[in-house]
Steps between C-alpha positions, in 0.01 A plus 500: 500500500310439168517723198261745389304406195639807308918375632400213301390611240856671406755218642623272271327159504747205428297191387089490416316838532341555808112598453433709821222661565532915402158569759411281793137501694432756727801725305404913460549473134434809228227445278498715195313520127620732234256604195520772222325767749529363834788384741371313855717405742357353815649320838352176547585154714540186296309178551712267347850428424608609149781446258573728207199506257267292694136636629444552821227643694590821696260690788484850533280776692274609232337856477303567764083508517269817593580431851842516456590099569767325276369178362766222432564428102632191387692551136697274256833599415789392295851485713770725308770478763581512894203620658345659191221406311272645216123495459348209318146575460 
């Protein structure tokens, strides 16, 4: 049975450093920017595999329209840890 991503982060690592991935494609992953006045916090799916500090591009249901329909938003975002990732631009 394989290890979680977050197991290995906290077992120690004899030898070279192993550079897993902290969000995987397809992963529900929180995206979240923090400003002065605001604080947004959003659920999102990622696109790509990410280590820690890399971009990635994350999808997430958007606000919805006058009819009431969700539209799909693609953002960047900069991994920060397992299945967590802040708001580029």
């Amino acid at each position: 049975m394989a290890a979680s991503p977050e197991a290995l982060l906290w077992r120690p690592v004899h030898g070279p450093a192993i550079d897993l991935p902290l969000v995987r494609a397809g992963q529900l992953v929180k995206i979240w920017k923090r400003e002065a006045m605001l604080d947004v916090e959003v659920t999102g799916v990622a696109e790509d595999n990410g280590r820690l500090g890399q971009e990635i591009r994350v999808r997430y249901s958007g606000v919805g329209d006058a009819a009431g329909e969700h539209r799909q938003q693609e953002i960047i975002g900069i991994v920060r840890g397992v299945g967590d990732v802040e708001m580029a631009r």
